[in-house]
C-alpha positions in Angstrom: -14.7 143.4 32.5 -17.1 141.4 30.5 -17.0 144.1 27.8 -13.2 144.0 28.0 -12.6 140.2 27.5 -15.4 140.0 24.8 -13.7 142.7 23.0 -10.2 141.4 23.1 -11.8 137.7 22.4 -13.2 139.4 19.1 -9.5 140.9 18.5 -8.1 137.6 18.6 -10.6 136.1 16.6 -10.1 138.8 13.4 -6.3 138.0 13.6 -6.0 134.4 14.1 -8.5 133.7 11.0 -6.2 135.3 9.0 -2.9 134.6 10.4 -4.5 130.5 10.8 -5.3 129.9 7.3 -2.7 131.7 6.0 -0.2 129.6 7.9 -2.4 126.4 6.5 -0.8 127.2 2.7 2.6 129.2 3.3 5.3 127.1 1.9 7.0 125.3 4.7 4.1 125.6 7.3 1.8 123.7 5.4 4.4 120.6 4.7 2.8 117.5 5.3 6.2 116.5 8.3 4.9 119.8 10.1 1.6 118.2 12.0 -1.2 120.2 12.0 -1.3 120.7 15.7 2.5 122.3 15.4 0.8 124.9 13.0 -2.1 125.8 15.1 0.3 126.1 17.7 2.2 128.7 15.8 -0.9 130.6 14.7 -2.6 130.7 18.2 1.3 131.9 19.4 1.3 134.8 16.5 -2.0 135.9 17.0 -1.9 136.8 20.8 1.3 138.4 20.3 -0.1 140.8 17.3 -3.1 141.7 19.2 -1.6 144.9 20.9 0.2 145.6 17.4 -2.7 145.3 15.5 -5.4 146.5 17.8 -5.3 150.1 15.9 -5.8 148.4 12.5 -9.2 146.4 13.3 -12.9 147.5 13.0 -15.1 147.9 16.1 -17.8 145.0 16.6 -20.6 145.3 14.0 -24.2 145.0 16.0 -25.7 142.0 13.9 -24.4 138.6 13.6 -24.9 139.1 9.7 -21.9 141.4 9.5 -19.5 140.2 11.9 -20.0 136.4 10.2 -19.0 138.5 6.6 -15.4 139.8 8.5 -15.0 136.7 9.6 -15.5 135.0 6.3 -13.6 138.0 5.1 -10.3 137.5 6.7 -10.4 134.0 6.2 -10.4 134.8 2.4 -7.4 137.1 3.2 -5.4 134.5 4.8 -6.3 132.1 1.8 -5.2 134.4 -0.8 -2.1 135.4 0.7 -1.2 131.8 1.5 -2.1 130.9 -2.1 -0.2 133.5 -3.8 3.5 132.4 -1.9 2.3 128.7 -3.2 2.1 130.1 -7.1 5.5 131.9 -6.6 6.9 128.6 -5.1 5.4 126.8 -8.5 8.4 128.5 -10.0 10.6 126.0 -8.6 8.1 123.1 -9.9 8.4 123.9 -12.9 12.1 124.1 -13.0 12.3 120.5 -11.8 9.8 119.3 -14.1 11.8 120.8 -16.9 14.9 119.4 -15.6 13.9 115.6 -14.8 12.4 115.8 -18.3 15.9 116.6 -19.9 18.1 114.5 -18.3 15.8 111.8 -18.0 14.3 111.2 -14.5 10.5 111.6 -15.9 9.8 108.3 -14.6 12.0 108.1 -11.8 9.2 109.4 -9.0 9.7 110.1 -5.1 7.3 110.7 -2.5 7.3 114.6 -2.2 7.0 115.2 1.7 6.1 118.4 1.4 3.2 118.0 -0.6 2.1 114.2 0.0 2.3 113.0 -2.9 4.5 111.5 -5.6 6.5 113.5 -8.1 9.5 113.6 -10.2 12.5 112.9 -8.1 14.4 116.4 -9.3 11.4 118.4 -8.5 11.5 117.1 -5.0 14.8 117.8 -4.8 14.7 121.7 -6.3 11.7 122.0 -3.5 13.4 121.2 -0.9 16.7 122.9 -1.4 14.6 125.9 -2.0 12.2 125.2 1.5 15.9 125.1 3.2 17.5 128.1 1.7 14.4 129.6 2.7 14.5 128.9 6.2 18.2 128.7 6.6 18.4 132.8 5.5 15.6 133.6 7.4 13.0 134.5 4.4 10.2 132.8 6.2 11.1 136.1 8.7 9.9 138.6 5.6 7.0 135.8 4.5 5.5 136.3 8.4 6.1 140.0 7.8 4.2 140.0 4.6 1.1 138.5 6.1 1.2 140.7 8.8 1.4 144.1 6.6 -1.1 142.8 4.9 -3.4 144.8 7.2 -2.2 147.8 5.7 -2.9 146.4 2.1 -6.1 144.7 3.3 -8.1 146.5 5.9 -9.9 144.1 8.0 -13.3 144.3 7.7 -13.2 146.2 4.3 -14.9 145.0 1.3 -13.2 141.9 -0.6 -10.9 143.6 -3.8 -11.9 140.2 -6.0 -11.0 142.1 -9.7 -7.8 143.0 -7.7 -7.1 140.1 -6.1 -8.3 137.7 -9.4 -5.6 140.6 -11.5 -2.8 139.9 -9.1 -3.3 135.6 -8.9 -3.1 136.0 -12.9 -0.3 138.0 -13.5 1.7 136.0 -10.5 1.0 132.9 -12.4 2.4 134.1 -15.4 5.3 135.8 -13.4 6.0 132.1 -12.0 5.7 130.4 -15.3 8.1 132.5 -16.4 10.7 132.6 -14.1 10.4 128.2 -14.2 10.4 128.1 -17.6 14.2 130.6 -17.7 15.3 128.4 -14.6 15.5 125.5 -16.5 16.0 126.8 -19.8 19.3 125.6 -19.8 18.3 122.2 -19.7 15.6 122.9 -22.6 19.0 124.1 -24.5 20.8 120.7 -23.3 17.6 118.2 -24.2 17.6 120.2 -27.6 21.0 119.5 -28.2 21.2 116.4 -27.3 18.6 115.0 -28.8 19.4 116.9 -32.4 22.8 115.3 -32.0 21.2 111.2 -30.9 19.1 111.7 -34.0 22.2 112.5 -36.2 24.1 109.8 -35.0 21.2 107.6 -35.6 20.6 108.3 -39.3 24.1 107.5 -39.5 24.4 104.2 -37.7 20.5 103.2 -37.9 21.4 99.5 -37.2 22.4 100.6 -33.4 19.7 101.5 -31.0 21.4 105.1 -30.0 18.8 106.2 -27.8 18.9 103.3 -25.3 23.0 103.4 -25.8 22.9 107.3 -24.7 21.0 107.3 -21.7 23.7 106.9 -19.4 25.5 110.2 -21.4 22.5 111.5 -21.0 22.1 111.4 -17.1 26.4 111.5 -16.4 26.1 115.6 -18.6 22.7 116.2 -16.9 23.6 115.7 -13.9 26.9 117.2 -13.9 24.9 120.2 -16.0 22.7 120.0 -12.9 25.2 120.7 -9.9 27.1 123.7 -12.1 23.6 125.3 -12.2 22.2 124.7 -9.0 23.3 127.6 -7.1 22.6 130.4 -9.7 18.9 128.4 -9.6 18.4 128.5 -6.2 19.7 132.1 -5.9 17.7 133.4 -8.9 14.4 132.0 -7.5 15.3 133.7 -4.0 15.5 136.7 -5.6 12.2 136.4 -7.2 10.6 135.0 -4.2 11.8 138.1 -1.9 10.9 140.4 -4.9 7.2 139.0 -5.0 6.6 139.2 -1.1 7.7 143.2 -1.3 3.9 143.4 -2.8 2.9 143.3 0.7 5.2 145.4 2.2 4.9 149.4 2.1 
């Protein structure tokens, strides 16, 4: 019986390291409105249920305390880097409503982000949490949990760390993300371009009126209005992406 419980206790342990502190930096779980208590709650759920799912997939327990410390730090690492890597494919979305405040000209108009505690343009925090509800709302958190837990397949626990891999994968994402932000709001990058060409026109012509300061409100009435005609192609395109990306872990 002892044998039996230490077993399974080891079982547990493998999964919830992974499952825990990959649930600490998944977009949505680790918003600073979900308490910390509500995520451990979650993990410690998921990883009891997985146990007899997963049992198959983990390593028996190593004889030193040397190498079962190492799996543990291990999986830990896992869970990181899969939390980590839906956080750069969410940076997508960033970018998109950096790129917009700083068209239409909300750079200085700043918010409280709640999902990342801490202040940021007021468009960005916007584009985020659309995006964090679509999410939810179509049940894509449903294929992010999924990703995680194929990543057993992809990741053996207990195997040795693929760092050029991983390193390969976190660098090519980021450029994937920049990317797909930059094309997001590229039609804003058009609009500011625009815009601004035509201000500076109209100021060479009438250089005795301040045309900048006179234009703002034009400026935020057509990038506004730009804004809502865009949206849902956005918010759609960066779905796509997002469920695109996660299909790394599935097989």
């Amino acid at each position: 019986m002892t044998e039996l419980l230490n077993l399974e206790l080891y079982k547990f342990l493998l999964i919830f390291l992974r499952v825990g502190s990959a649930l600490m930096l998944m977009p949505g779980f680790n918003a600073g409105y979900v308490n910390t208590q509500l995520r451990l709650s979650i993990a410690l759920a998921l990883s009891v249920i997985l146990i007899p799912f997963l049992s198959d997939k983990l390593p028996p327990i190593p004889q030193d305390f040397a190498s079962v410390l190492q799996m543990l730090l291990f999986e830990i690492t896992y869970g990181i880097f899969i939390g980590i890597f839906m956080q750069i494919m969410m940076a997508a979305i960033n970018l998109a409503g950096n790129l917009v405040g700083q068209a239409i000209g909300f750079s200085n108009a700043q918010m409280f982000d709640p999902a990342f505690q801490q202040q940021s343009i007021i468009v960005d925090t916007f584009l985020t949490i659309v995006a964090l509800t679509v999410i939810f709302v179509t049940d894509l958190h449903h294929l992010m949990l999924s990703a995680l837990i194929e990543s057993y397949g992809l990741f053996p626990a207990g195997s040795t760390l693929p760092t050029g891999d991983m390193s390969k994968t976190v660098s090519q994402t980021l450029a994937k993300s920049f990317s797909i932000g930059f094309k997001l709001g590229s039609p804003f990058v058009a609009f500011a371009i625009i815009f601004y060409v035509g201000m500076g026109l109209l100021s060479r012509l009438m250089p005795q009126l301040n045309i900048f300061f006179l234009s703002m409100p034009l400026q935020i009435y057509l990038g506004v209005g730009l804004l809502l005609i865009t949206l849902p192609v956005m918010i759609i395109w960066f779905l796509k992406y997002y469920e695109n990306g996660l299909q790394l872990f599935l097989h």
